[in-house]
Backbone as numpy.savetxt, mean C-alpha at the origin, in Angstrom:
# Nx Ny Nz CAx CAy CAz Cx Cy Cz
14.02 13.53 3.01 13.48 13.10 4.29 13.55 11.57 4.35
13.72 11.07 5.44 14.28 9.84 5.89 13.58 9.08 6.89
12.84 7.50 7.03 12.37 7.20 7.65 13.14 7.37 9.16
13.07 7.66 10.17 14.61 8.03 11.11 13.61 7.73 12.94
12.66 7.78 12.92 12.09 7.33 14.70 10.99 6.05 14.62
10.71 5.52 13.50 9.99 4.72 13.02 9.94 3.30 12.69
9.25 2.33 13.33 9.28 1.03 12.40 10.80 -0.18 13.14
10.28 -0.89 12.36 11.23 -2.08 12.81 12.05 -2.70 11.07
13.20 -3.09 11.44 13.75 -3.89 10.54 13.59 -5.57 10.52
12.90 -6.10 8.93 13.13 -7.93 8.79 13.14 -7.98 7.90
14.14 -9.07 7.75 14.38 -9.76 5.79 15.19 -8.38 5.12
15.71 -7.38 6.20 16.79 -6.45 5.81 15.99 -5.11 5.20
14.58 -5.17 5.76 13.74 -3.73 4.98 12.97 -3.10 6.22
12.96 -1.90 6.43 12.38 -1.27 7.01 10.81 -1.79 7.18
10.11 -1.95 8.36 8.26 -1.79 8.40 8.36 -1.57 9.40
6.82 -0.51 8.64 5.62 0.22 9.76 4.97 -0.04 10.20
4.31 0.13 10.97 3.08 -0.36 11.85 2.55 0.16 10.59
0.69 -0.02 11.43 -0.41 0.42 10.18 -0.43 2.29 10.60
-0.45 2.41 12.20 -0.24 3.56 12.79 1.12 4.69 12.71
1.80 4.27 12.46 3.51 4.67 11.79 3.45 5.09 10.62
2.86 4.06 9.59 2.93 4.34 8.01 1.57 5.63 8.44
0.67 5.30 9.07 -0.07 6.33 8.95 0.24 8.00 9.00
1.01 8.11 10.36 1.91 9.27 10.80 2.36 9.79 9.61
3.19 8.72 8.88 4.54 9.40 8.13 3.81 9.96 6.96
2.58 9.23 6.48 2.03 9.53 5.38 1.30 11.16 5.54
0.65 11.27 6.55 0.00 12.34 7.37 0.49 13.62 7.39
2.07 13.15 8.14 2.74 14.24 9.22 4.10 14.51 8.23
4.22 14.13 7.53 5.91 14.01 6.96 5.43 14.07 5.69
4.56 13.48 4.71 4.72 13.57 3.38 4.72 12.44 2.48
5.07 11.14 3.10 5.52 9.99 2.69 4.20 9.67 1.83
4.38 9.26 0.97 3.20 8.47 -0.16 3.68 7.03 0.04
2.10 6.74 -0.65 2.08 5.03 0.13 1.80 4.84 -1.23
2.73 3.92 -2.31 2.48 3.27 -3.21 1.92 2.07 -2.71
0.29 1.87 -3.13 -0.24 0.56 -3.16 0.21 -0.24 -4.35
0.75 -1.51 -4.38 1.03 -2.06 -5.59 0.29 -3.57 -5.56
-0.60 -3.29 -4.88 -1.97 -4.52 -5.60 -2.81 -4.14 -6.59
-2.51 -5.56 -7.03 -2.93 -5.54 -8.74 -4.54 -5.04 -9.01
-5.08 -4.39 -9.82 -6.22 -3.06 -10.18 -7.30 -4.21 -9.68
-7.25 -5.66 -9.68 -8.62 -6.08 -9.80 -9.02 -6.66 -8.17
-7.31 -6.75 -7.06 -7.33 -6.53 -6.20 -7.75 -6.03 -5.15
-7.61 -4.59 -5.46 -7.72 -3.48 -4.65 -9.08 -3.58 -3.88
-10.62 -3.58 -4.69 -11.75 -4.07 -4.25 -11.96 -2.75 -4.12
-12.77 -2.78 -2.94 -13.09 -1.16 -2.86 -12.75 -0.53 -1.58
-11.68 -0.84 -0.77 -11.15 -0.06 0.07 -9.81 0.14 -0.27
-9.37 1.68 -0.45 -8.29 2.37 -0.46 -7.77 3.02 0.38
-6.30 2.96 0.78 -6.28 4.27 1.72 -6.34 5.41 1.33
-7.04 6.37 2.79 -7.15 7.41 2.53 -6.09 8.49 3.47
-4.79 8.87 2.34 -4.12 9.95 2.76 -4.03 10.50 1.85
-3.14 11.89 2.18 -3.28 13.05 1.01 -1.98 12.49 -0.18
-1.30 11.00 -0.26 -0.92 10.45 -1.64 -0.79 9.38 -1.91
-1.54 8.72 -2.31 -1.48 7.09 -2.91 -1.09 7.10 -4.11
-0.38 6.51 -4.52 -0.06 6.02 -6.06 -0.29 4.66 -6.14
-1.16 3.94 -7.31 -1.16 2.45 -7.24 -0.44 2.06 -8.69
0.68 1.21 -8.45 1.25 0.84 -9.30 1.31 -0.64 -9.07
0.43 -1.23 -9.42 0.46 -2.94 -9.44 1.64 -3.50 -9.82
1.97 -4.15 -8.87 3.21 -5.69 -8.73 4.00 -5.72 -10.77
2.58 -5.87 -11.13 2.92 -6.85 -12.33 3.22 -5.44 -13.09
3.34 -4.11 -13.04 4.08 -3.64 -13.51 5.14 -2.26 -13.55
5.48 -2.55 -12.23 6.16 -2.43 -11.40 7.56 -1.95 -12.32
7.90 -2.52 -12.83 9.23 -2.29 -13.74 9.47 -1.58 -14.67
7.84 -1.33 -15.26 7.77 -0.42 -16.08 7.75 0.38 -15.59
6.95 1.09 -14.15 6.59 2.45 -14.15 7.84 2.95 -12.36
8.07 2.47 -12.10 9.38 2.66 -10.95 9.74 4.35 -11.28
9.64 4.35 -12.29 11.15 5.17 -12.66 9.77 6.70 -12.61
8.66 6.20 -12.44 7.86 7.74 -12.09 7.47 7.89 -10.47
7.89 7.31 -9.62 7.61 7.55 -8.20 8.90 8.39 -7.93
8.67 9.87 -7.08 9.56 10.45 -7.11 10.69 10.40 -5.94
11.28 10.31 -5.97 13.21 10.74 -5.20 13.54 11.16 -3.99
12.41 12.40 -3.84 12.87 13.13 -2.82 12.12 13.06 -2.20
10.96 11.82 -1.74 9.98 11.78 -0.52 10.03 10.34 -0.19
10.00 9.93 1.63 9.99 8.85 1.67 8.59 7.92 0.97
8.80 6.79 0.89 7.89 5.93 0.13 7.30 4.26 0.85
6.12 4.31 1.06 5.40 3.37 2.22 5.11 2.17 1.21
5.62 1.37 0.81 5.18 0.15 -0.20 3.86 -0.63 0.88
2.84 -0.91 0.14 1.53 -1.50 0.59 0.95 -2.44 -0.38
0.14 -3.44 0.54 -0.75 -3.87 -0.35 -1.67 -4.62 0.25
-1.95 -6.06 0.60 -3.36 -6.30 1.23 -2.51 -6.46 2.19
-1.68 -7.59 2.84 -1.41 -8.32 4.12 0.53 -8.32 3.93
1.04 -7.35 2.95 2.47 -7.68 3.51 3.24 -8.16 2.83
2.70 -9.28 1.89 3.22 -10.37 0.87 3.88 -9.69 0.06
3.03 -9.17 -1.38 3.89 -8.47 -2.45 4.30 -6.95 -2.10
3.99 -6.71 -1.71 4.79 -5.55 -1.08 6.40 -5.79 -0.56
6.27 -7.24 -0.15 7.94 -7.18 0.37 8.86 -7.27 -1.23
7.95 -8.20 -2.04 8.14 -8.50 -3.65 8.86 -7.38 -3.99
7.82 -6.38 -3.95 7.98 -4.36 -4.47 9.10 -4.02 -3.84
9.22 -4.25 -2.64 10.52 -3.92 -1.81 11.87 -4.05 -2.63
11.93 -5.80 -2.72 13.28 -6.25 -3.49 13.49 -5.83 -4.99
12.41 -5.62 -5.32 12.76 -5.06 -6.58 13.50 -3.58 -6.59
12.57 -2.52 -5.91 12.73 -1.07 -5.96 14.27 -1.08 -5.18
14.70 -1.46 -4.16 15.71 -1.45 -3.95 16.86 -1.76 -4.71
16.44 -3.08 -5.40 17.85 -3.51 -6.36 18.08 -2.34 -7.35
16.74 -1.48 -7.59 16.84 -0.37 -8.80 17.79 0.69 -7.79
18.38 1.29 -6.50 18.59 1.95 -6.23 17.94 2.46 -5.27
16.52 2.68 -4.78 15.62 3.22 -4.44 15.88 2.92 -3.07
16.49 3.48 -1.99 16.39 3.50 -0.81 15.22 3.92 0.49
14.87 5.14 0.27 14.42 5.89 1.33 12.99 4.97 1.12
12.86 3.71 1.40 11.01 2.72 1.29 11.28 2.10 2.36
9.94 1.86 2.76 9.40 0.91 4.02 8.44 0.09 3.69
8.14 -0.90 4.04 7.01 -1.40 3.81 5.98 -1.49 5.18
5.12 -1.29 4.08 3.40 -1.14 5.42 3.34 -2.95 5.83
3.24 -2.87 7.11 3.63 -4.51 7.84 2.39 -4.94 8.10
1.69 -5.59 7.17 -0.04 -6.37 7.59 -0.78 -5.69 6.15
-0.28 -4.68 5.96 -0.97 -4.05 4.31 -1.93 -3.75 4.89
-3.19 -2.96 4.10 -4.91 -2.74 4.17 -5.08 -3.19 5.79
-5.04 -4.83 5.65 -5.72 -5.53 6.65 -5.39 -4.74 8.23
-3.96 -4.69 7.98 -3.97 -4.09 9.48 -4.34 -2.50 9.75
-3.93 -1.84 8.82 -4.53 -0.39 8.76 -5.82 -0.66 8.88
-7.23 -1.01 8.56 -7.91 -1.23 9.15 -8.69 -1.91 10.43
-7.57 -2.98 10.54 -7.85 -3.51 11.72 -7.72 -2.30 12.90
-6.71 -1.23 12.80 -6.30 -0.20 13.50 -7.11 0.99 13.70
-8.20 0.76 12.97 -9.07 2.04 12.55 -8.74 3.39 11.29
-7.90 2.94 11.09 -7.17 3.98 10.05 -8.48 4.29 9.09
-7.95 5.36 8.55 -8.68 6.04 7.46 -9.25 5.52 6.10
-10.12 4.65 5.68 -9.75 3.99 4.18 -11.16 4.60 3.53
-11.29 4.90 2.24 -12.07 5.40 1.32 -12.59 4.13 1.16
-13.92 4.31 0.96 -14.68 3.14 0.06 -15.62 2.69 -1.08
-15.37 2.40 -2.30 -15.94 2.80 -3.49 -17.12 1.64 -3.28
-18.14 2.03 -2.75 -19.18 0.92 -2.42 -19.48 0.04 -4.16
-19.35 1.17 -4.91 -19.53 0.62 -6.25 -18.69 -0.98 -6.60
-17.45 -0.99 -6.03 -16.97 -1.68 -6.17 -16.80 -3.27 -5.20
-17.60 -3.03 -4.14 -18.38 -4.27 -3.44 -18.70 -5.18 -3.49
-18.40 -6.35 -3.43 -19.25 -7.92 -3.86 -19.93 -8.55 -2.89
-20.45 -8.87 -3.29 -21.97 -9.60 -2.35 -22.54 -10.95 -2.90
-22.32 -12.17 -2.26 -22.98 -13.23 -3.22 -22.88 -14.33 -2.30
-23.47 -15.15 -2.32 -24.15 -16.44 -1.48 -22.72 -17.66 -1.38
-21.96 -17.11 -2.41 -20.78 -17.66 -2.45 -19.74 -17.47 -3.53
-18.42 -17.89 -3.74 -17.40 -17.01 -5.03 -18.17 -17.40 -6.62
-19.12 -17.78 -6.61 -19.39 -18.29 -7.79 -20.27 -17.49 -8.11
-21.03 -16.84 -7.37 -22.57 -16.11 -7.48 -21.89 -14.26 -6.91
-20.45 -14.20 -7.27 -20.47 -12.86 -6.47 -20.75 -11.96 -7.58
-20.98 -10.67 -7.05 -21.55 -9.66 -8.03 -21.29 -8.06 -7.16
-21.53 -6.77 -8.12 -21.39 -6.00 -7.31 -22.70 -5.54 -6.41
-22.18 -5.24 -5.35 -23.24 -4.84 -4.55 -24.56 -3.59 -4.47
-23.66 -2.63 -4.77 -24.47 -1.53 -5.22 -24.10 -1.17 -6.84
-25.33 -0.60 -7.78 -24.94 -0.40 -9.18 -24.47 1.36 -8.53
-24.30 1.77 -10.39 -23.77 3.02 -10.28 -24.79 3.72 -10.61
């Protein structure tokens, strides 16, 4: 299956809206590799029926376990390393990817679906004093 009524082309790679990647992930099958790094992520994830998070930084190692025969939504906060993930997975071969265009930020800006591990929350008077918000 093939990204094929969807999205716009720049910098020579397919992107989705936040509403598009949503569809495809939904309606078609497409898994959305998040590849922001574990300490990143924070505590909103998306929520569709397949995320895989394989962080940026190691990326090279684990490529070769995202599977073949489903399209693939590269994500991450706002767009940035995700295009990173792009140039890489492609130079490996990996065609049938898009990237999510705004990452997180715009899927939520959109209302989309995101899980939230409140556990994982920071709260603090400023970056020096942050902490988690709720214990476990």
């Amino acid at each position: 299956m093939t990204f094929l009524k969807h999205g716009f082309v720049s910098s020579g790679f397919l992107n989705l809206s936040a509403s598009e990647a949503y569809k495809e992930a939904t309606e078609n099958n497409a898994i959305i590799l998040d590849v922001r790094e574990v300490g990143l992520i924070g505590y909103k994830r998306f929520d569709v029926p397949v995320v895989v998070n394989i962080p940026n930084s190691t990326l090279a190692q684990n490529y070769l376990n995202l599977p073949v025969d489903v399209p693939i939504i590269v994500a991450d906060s706002v767009g940035l390393r995700s295009h990173e993930a792009m140039v890489f997975l492609q130079s490996k071969g990996i065609a049938n990817i898009a990237n999510l265009a705004g990452g997180i930020v715009e899927w939520e800006r959109d209302g989309l679906p995101i899980k939230k591990d409140l556990t994982e929350q920071l709260d603090g008077s400023c970056v020096c004093q942050l902490k988690p918000r709720h214990k476990n």
